[in-house]
Biopython code that builds the backbone (N, CA, C, O; Angstrom):
import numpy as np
from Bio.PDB.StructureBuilder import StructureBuilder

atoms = [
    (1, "UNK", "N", (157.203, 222.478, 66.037)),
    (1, "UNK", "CA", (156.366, 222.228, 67.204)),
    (1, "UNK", "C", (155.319, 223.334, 67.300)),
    (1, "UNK", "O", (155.706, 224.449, 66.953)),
    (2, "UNK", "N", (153.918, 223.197, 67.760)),
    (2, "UNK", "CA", (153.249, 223.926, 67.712)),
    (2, "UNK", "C", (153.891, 224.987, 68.931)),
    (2, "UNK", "O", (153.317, 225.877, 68.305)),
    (3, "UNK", "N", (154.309, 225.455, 69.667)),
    (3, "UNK", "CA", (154.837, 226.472, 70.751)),
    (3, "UNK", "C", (155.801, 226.758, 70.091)),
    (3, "UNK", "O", (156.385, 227.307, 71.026)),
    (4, "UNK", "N", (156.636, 226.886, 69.094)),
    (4, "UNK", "CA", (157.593, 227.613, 68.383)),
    (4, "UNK", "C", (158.902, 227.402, 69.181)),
    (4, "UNK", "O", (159.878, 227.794, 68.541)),
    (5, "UNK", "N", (159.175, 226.930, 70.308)),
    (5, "UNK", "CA", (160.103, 226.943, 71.455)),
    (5, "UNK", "C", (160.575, 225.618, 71.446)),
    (5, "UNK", "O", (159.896, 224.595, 71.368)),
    (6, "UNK", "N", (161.782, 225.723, 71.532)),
    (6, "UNK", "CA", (163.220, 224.410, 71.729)),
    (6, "UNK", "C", (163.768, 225.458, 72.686)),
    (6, "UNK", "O", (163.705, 226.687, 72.686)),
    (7, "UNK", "N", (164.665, 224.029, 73.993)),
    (7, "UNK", "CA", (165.159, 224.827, 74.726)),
    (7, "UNK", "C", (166.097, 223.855, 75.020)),
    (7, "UNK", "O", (166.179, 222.707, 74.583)),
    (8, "UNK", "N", (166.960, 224.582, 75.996)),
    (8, "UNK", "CA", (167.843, 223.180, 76.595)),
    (8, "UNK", "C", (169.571, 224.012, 77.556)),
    (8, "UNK", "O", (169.989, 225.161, 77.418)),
    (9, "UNK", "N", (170.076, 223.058, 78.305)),
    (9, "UNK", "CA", (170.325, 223.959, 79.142)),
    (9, "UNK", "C", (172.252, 223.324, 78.826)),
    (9, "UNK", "O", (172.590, 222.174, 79.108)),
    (10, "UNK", "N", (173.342, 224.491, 78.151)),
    (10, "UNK", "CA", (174.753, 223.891, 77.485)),
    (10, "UNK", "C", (175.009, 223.773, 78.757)),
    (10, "UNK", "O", (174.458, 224.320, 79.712)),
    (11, "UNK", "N", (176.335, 222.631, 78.704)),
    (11, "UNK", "CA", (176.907, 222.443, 79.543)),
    (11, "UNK", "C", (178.205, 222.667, 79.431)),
    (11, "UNK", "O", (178.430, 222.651, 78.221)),
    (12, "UNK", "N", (179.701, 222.971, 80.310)),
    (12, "UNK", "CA", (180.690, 223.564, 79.917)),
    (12, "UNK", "C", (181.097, 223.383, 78.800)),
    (12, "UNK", "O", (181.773, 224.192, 78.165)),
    (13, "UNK", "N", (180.463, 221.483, 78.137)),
    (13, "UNK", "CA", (181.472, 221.398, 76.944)),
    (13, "UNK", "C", (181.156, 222.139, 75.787)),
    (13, "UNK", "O", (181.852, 222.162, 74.772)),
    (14, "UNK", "N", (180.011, 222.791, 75.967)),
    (14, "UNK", "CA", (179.640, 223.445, 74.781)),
    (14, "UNK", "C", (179.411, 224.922, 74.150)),
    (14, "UNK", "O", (178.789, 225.449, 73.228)),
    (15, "UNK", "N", (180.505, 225.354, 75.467)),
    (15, "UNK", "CA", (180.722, 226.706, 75.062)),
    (15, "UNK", "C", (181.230, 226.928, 73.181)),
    (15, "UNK", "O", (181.873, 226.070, 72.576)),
    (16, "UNK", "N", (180.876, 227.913, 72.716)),
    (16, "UNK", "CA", (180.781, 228.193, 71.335)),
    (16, "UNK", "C", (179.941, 228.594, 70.321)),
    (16, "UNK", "O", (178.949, 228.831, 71.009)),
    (17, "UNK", "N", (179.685, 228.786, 69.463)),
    (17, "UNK", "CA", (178.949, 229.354, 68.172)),
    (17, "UNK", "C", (178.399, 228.311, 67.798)),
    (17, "UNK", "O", (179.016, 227.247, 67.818)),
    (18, "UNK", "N", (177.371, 228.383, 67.460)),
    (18, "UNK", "CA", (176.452, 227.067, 66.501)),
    (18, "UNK", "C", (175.936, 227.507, 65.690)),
    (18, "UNK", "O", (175.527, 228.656, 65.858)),
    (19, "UNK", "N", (175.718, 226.916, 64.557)),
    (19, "UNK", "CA", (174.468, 227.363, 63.304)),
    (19, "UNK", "C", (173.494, 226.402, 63.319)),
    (19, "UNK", "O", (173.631, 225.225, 62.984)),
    (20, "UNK", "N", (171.785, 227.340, 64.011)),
    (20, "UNK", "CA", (170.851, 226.339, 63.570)),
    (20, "UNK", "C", (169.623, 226.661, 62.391)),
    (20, "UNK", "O", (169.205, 227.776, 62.078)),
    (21, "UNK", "N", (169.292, 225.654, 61.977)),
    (21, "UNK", "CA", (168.596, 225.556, 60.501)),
    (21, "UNK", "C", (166.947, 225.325, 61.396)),
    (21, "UNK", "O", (166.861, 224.554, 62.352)),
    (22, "UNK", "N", (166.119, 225.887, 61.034)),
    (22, "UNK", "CA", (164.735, 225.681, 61.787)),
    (22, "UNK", "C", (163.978, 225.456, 59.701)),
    (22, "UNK", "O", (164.048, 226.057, 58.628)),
    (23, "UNK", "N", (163.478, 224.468, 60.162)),
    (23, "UNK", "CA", (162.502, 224.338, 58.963)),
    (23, "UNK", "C", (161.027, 223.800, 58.984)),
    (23, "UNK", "O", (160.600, 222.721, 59.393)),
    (24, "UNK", "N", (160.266, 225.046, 58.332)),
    (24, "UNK", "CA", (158.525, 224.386, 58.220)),
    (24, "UNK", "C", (158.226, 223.864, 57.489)),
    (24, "UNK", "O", (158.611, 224.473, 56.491)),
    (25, "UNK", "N", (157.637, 222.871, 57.152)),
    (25, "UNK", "CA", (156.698, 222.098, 56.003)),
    (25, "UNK", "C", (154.996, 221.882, 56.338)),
    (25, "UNK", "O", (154.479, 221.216, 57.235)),
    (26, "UNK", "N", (154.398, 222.649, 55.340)),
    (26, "UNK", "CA", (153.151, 222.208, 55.708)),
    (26, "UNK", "C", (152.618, 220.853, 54.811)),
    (26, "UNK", "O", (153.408, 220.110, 54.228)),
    (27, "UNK", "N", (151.343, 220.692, 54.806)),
    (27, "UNK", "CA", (150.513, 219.532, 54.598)),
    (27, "UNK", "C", (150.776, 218.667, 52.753)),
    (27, "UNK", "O", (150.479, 217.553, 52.321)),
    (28, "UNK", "N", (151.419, 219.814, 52.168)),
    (28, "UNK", "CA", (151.950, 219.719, 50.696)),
    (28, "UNK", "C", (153.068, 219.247, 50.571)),
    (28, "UNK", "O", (153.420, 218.882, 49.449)),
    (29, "UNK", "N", (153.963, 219.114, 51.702)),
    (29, "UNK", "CA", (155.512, 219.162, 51.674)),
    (29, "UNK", "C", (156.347, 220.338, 51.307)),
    (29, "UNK", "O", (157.557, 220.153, 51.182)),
    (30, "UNK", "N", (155.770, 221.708, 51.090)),
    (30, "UNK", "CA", (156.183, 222.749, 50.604)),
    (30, "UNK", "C", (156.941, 222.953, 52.123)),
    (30, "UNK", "O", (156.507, 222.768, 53.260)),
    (31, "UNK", "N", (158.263, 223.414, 51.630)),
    (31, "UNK", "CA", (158.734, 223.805, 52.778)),
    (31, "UNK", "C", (159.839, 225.027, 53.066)),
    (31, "UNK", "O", (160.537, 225.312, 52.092)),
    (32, "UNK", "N", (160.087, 225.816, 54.356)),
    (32, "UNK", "CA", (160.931, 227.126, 54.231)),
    (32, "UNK", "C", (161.677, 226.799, 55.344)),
    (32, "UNK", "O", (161.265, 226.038, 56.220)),
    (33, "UNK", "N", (162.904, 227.412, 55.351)),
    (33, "UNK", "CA", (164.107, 227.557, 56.341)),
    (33, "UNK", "C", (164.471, 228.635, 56.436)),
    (33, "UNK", "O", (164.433, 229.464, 55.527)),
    (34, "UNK", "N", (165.022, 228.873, 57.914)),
    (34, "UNK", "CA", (165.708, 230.039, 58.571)),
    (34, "UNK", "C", (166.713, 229.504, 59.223)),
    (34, "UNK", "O", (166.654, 228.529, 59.972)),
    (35, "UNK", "N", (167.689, 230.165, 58.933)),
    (35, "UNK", "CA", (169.126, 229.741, 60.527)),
    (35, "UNK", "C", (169.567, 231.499, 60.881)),
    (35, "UNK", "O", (169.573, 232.687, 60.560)),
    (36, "UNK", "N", (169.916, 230.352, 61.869)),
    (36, "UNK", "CA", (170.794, 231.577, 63.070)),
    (36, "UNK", "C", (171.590, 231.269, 63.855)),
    (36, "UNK", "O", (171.476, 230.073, 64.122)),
    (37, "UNK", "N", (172.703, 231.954, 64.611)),
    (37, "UNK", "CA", (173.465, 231.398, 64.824)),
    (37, "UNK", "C", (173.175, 231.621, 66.622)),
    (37, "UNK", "O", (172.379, 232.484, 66.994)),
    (38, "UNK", "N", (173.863, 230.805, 67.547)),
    (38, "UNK", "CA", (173.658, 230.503, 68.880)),
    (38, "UNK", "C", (174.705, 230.287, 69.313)),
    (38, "UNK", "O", (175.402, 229.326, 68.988)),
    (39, "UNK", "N", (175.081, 231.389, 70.354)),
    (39, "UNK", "CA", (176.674, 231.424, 70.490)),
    (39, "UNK", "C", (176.722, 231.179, 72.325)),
    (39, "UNK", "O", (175.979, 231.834, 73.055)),
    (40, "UNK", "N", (177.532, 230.330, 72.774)),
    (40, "UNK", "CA", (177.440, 229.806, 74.404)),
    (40, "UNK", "C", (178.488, 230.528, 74.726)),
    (40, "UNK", "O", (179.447, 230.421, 73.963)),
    (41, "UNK", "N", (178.589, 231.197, 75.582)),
    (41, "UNK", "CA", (179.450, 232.069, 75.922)),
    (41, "UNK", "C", (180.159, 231.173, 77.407)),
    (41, "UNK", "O", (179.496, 230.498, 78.195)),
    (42, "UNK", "N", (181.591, 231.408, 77.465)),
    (42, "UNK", "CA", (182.220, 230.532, 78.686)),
    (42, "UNK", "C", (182.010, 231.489, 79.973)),
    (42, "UNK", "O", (182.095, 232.716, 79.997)),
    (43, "UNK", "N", (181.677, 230.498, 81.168)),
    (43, "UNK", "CA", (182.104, 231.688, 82.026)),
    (43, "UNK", "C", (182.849, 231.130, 83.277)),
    (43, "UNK", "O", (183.267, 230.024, 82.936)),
    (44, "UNK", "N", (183.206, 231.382, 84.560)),
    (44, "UNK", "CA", (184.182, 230.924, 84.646)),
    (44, "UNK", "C", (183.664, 229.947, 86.229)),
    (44, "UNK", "O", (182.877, 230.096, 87.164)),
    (45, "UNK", "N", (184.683, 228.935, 85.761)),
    (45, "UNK", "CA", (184.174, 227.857, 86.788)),
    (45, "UNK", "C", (184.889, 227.790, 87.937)),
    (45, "UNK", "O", (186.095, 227.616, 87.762)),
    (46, "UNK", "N", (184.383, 227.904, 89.467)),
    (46, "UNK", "CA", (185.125, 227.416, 90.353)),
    (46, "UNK", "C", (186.150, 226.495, 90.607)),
    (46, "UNK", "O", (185.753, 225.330, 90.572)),
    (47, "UNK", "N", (187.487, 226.659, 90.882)),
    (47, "UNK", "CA", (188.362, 225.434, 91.040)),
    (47, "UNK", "C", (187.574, 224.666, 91.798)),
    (47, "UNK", "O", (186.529, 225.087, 92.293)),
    (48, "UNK", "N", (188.179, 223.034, 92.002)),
    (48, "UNK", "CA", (187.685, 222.144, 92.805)),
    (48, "UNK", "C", (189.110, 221.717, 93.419)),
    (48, "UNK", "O", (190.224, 221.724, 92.894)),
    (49, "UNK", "N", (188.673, 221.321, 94.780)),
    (49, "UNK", "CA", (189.806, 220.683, 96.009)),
    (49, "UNK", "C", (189.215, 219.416, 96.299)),
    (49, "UNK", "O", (188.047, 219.189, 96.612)),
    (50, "UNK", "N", (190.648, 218.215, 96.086)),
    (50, "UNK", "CA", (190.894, 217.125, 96.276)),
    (50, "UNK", "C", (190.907, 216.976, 98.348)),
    (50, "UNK", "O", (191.356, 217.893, 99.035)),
    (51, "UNK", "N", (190.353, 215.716, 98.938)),
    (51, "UNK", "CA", (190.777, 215.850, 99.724)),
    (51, "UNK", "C", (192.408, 216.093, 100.628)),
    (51, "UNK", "O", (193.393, 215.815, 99.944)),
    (52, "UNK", "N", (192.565, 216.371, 101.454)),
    (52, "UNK", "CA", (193.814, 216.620, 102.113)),
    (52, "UNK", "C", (193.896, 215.734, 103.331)),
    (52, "UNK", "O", (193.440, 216.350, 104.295)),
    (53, "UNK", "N", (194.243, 214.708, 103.606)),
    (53, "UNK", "CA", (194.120, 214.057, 104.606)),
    (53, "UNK", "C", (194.814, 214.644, 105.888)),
    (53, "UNK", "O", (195.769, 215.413, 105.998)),
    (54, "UNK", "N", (194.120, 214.106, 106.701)),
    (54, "UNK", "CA", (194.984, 215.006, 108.583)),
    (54, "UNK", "C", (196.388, 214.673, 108.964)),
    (54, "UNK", "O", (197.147, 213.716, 109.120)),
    (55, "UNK", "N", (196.326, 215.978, 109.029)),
    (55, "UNK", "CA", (198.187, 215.872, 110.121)),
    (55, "UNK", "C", (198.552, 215.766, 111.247)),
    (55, "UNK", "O", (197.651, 216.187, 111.972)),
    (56, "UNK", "N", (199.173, 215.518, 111.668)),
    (56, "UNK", "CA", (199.726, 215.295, 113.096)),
    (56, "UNK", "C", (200.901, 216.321, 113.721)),
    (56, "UNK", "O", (202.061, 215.917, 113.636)),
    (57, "UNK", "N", (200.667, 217.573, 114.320)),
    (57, "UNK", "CA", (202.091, 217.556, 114.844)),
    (57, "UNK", "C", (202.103, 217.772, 116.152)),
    (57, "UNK", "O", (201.075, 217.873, 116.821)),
    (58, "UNK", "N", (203.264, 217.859, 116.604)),
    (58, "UNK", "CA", (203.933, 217.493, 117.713)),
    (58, "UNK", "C", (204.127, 218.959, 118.729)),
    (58, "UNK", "O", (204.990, 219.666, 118.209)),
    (59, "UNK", "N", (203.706, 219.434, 119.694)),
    (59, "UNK", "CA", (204.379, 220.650, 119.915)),
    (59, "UNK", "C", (205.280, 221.072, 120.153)),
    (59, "UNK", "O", (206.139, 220.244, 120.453)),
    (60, "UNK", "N", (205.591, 222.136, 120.180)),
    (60, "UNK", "CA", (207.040, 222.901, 120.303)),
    (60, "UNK", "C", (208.124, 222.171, 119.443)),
    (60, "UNK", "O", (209.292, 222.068, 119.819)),
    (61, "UNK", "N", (207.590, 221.605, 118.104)),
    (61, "UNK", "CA", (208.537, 220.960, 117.173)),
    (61, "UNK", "C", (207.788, 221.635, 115.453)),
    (61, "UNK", "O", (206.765, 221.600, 114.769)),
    (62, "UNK", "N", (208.815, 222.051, 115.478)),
    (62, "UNK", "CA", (208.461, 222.235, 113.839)),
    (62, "UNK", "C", (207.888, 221.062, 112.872)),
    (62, "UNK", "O", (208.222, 219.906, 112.612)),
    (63, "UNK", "N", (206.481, 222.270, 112.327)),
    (63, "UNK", "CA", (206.025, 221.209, 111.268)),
    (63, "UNK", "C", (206.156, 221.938, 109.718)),
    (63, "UNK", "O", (206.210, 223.130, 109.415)),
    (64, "UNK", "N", (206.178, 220.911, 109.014)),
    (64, "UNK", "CA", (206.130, 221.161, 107.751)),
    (64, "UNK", "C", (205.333, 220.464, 106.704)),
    (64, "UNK", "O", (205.647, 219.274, 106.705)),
    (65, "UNK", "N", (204.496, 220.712, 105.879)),
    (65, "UNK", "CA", (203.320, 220.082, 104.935)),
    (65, "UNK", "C", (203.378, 220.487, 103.614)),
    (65, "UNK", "O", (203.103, 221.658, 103.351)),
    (66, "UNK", "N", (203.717, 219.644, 102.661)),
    (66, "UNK", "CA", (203.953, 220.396, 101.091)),
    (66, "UNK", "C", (202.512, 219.647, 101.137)),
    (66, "UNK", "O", (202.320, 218.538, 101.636)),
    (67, "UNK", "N", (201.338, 220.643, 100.392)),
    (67, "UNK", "CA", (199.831, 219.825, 99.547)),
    (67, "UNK", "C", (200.624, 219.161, 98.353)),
    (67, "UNK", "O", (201.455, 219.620, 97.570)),
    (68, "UNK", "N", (200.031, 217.848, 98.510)),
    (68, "UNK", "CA", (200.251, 217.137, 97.395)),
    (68, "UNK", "C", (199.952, 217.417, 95.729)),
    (68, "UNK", "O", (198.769, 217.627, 95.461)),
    (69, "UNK", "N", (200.704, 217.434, 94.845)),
    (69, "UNK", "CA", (200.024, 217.730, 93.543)),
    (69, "UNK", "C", (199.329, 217.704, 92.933)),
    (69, "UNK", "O", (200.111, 217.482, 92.009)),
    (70, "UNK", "N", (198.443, 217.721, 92.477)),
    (70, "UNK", "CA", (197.052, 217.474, 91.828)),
    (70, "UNK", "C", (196.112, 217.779, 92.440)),
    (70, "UNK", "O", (195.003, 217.619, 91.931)),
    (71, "UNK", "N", (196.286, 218.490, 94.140)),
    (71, "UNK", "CA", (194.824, 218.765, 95.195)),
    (71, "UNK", "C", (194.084, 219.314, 94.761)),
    (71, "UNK", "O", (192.919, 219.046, 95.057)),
    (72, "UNK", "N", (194.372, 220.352, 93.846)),
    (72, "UNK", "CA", (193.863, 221.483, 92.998)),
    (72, "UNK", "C", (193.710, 221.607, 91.871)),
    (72, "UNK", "O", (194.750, 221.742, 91.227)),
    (73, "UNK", "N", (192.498, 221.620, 91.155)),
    (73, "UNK", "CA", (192.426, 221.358, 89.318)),
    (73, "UNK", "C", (190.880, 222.904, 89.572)),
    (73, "UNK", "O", (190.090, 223.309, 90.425)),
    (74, "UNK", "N", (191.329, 223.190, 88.116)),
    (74, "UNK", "CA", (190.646, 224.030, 87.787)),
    (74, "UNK", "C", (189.695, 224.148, 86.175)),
    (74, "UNK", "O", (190.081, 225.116, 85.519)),
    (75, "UNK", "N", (188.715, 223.440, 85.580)),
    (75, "UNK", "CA", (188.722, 223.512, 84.424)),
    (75, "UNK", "C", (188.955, 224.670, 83.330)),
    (75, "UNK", "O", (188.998, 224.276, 82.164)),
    (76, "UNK", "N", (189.086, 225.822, 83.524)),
    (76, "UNK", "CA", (189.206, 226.687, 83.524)),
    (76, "UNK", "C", (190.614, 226.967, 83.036)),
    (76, "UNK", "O", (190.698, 227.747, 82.087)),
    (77, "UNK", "N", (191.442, 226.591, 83.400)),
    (77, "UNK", "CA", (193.052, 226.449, 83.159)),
    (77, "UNK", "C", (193.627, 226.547, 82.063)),
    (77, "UNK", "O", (192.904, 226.029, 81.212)),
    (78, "UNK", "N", (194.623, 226.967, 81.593)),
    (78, "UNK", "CA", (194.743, 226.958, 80.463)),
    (78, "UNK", "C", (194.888, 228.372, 79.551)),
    (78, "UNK", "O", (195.016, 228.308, 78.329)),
]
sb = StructureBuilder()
sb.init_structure("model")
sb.init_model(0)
sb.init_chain("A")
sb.init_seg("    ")
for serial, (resi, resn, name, xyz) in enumerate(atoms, 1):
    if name == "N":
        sb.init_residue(resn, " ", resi, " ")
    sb.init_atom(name, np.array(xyz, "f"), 0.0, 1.0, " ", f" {name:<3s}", serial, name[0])
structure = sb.get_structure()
């Protein structure tokens, strides 16, 4: 490209190392290559919360609420 510039913006799935090959050819077909490598570094993602639907209690009576399993995921995990 005449501006020498590729850009673009990874998204979590692509944290990692890449090898890229950049190649010129001029008007002859004569042509040269360079690579390098492009490494996405992870960083760390906010958990996300499932809703929790409303409770009800009663006064002067004991309440009790286990959050359901799965309210909470984190991609990150692991």
């Amino acid at each position: 490209a005449a501006t020498r510039t590729f850009s673009g913006t990874p998204t979590n799935d692509d944290v990692g190392a890449i090898s890229i090959k950049v190649t010129a050819t001029d008007g002859s077909d004569a042509s040269v290559s360079s690579s390098f490598s492009l490494t996405v570094a992870n960083v760390n993602d906010a958990p996300t919360a499932g809703v929790i639907s409303a409770q009800s209690a009663t006064e002067d009576s004991a309440f009790s609420f286990t959050v359901p399993a799965g309210t909470f995921s984190d991609v990150d995990a692991g």
